[in-house]
C-alpha positions in Angstrom: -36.8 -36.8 7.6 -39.6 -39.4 6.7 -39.5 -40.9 3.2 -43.2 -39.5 2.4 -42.2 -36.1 3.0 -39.2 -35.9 0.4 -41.0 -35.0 -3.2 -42.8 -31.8 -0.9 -40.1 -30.5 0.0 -38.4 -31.4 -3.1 -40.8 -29.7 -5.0 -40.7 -26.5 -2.9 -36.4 -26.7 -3.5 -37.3 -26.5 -7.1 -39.6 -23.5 -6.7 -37.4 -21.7 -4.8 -34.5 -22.2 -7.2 -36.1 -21.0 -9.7 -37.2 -18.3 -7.9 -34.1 -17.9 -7.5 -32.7 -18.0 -10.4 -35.6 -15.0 -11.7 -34.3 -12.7 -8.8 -30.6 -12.9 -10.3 -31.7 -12.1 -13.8 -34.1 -9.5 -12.7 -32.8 -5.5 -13.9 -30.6 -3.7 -11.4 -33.4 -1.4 -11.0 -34.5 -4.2 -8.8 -31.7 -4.8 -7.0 -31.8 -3.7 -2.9 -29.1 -1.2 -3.1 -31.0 0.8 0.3 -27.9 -0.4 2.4 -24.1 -1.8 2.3 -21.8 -2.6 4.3 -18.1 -2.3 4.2 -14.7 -3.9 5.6 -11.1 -4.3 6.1 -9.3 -7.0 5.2 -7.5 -8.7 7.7 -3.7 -7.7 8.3 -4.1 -5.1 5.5 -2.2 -2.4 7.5 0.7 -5.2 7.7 0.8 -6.5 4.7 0.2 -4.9 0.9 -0.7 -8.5 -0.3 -4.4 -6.8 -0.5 -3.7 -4.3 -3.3 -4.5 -6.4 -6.4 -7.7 -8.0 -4.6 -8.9 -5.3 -2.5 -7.9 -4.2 0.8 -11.4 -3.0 1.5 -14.2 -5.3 1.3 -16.2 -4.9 -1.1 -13.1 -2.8 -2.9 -16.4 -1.3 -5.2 -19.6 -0.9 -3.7 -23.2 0.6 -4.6 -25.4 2.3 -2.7 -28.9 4.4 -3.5 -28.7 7.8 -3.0 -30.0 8.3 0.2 -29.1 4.6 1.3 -26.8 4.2 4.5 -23.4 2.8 4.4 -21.6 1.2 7.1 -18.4 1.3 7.3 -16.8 -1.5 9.9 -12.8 -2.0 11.2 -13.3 -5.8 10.2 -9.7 -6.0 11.0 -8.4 -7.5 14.3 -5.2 -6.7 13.9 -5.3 -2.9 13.3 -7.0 0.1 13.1 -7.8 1.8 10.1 -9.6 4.7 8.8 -12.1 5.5 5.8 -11.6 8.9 4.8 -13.0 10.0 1.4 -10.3 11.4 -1.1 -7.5 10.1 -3.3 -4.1 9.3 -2.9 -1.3 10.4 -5.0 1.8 8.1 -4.8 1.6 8.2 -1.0 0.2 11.4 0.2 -3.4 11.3 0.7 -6.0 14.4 -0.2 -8.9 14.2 1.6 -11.9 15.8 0.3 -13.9 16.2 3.3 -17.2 14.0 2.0 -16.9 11.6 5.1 -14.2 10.3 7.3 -14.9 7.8 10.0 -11.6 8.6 12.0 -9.8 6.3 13.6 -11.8 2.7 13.9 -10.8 0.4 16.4 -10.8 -3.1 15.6 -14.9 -3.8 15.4 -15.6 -0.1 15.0 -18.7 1.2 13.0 -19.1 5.0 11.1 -22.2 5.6 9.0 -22.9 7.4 5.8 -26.0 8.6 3.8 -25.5 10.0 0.4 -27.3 13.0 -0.7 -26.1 12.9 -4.7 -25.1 10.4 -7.6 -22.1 10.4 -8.5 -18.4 8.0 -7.6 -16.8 8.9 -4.2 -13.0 7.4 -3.6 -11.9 6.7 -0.3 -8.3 5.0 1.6 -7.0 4.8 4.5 -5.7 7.8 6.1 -3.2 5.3 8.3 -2.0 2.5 5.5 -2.6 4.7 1.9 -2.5 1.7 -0.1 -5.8 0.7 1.3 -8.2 2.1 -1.2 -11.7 1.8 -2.4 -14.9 3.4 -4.2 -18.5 4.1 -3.4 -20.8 4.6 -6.6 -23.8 6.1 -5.4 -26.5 5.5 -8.5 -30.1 6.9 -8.4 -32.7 4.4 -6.8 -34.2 4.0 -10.7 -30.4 2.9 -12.1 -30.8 0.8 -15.1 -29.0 -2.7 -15.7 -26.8 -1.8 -18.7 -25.8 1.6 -16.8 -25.2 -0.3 -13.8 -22.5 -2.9 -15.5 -20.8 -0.4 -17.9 -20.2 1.9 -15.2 -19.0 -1.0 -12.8 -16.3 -2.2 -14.8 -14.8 1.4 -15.8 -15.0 1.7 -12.0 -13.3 -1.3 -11.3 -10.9 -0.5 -13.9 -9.9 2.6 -12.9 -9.8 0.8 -8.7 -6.9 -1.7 -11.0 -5.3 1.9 -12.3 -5.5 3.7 -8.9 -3.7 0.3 -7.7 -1.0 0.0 -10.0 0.0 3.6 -9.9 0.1 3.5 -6.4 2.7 0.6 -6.4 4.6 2.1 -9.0 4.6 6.4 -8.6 5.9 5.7 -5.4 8.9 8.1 -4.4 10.7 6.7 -1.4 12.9 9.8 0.8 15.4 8.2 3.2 17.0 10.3 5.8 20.0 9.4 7.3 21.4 10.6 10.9 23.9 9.6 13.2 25.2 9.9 16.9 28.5 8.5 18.7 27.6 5.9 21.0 29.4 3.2 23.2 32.2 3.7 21.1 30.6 3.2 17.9 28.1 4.7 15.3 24.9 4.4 15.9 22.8 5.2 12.1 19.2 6.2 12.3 17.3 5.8 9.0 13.7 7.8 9.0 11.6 6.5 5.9 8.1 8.2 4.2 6.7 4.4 4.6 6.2 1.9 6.3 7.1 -1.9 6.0 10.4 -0.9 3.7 12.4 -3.6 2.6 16.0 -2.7 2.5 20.3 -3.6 2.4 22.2 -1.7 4.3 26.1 -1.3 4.0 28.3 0.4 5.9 32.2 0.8 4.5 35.2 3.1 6.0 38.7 3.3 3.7 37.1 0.6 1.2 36.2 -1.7 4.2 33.1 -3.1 4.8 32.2 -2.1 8.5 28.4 -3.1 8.6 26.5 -5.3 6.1 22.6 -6.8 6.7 20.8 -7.9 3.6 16.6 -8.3 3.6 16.1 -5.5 6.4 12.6 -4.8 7.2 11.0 -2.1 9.3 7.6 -1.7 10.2 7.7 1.7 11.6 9.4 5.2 9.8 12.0 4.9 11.7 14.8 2.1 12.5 18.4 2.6 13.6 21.4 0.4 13.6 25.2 0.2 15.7 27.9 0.5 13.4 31.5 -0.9 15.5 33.2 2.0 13.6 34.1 5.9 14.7 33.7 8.5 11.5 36.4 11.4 11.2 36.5 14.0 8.7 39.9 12.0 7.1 38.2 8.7 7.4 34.0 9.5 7.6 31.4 6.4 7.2 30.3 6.1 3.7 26.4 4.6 4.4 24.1 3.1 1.7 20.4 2.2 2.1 19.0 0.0 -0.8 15.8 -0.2 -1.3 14.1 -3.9 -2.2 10.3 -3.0 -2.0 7.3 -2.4 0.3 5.3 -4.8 2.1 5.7 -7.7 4.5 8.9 -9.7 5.0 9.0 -13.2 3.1 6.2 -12.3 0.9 8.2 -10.8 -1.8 5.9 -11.4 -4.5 3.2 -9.1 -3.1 5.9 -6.1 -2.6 5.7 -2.9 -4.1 7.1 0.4 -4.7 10.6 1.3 -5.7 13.0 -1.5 -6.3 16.9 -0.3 -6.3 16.6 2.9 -5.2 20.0 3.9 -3.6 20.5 6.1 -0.7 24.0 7.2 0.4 25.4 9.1 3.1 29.0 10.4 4.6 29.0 9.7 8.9 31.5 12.6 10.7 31.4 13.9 14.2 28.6 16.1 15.2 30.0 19.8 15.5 27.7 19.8 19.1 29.8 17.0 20.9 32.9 19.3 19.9 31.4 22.7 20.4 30.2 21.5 23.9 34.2 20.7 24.6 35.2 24.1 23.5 32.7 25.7 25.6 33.9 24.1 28.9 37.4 24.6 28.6 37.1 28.2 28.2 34.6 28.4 31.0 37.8 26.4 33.2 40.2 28.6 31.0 38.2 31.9 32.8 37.8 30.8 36.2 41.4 29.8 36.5 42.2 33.3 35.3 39.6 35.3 38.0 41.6 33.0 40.4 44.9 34.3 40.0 43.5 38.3 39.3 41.7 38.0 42.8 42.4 40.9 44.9 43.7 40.8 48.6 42.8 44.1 50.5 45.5 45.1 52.7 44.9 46.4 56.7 
């Protein structure tokens, strides 16, 4: 850049900065609200570390009625969903304004608004995954526009916190004999559920793993022990929180919650032994009552 050139375009930086600077102090009314676009965060179906900040991005986000908004799986590492509704604890209620369906990773859904109003939305796959759409008339004033963004982004910090605490985890607890052992299946209502699980038979501890983690609704475990209805398997399932492993800070939901179980035979493994001795028990019988016709 030549030396002679510097105070033009010097100048020109100044005008536009203050240009600038008019534009961002300029009413809401102003403000190009025709189109938005929306996101997920990265990893937020693995990881809840995105409550407090946002999952979606932006978690809040204005639109003119009659604007478009574009919804986009930003995420590479999932697929997610934006499906208008609320969530209570962690059962979702859709209420059938939009709902993109499944995105894959790089997906795109678009909306156009017809009305004003606030319109919630998650994710139908990871429920913590929440955000808001505040659809204002193309005329919105500035002071309407900022009061009504921070109670919306207060009540987003509400929604968020009584997701993380309402929770109510259910633990189901099965079992099945095999190779000689006990082999525990543990179905959840979550996913990425921190837990200890213990295992004890006549006041013996017969299976013990601390800081568990699975990231499906389902996980089972082999327990070296055989349950009777003298001595059954007393199981316990405690749970630590919700969200990835080793970022413990982030997790959520119920902290201590203890589940408990008895482990006996199943009655079908004996049943099935009952049934084929008297099936023996009747052909030996039809054996010996044969008839032999006489010439």
């Amino acid at each position: 850049m030549g030396l002679m050139k510097t105070k033009a375009i010097s100048s020109i930086f100044v005008l536009f900065a203050i240009a600038a600077g008019m534009a961002s102090m300029a009413p809401a009314a102003f403000a190009d609200h025709a189109e938005v676009s929306i996101g997920a965060v990265e990893e937020s179906g693995f990881s809840q570390s995105c409550v407090e900040t946002g999952c979606y991005t932006p978690s809040v986000a204005t639109v003119d009625v009659g604007g478009v908004v574009t919804m986009t799986n930003t995420d590479p590492t999932g697929v997610h969903t934006f499906t208008s509704g609320t969530v209570d604890g962690f059962a979702p209620s859709p209420d059938g304004t939009f709902d993109t369906g499944v995105l894959m990773s790089g997906d795109s859904f678009e909306w156009s608004p017809t009305e004003a109003g606030t319109v919630p939305y998650y994710c139908m796959l990871h429920t913590w995954m929440i955000g808001e759409i505040i659809v204002q008339e193309v005329a919105a004033e500035e002071e309407h526009a900022d009061d009504h963004g921070d109670k919306e982004m207060d009540h987003s910090e509400m929604v968020h916190e009584e997701v993380a605490e309402d929770v109510e985890l259910m633990v189901m607890i099965s079992d099945s004999q095999v190779m000689g052992g006990t082999q525990i299946e543990l179905e959840f209502n979550v996913l990425h559920l921190n837990y200890d699980l213990t295992a004890t038979q006549n006041g013996e501890v017969v299976f013990e793993e601390k800081g568990l983690h699975s990231m499906e609704l389902i996980a089972t475990h082999q327990i070296d022990a055989l349950g009777s209805d003298e001595n059954p398997i007393d199981v316990e399932v405690v749970s630590l929180g919700i969200g990835a492993p080793g970022d413990e800070d982030s997790w959520t939901g119920p902290v201590g919650q203890v589940t408990t179980a008895k482990v006996v035979p199943e009655f079908g493994t004996i049943a099935m032994m009952v049934l084929a001795v008297a099936i023996i028990s009747i052909v030996a019988v039809t054996a010996k009552s044969r008839v032999v016709p006489r010439f």
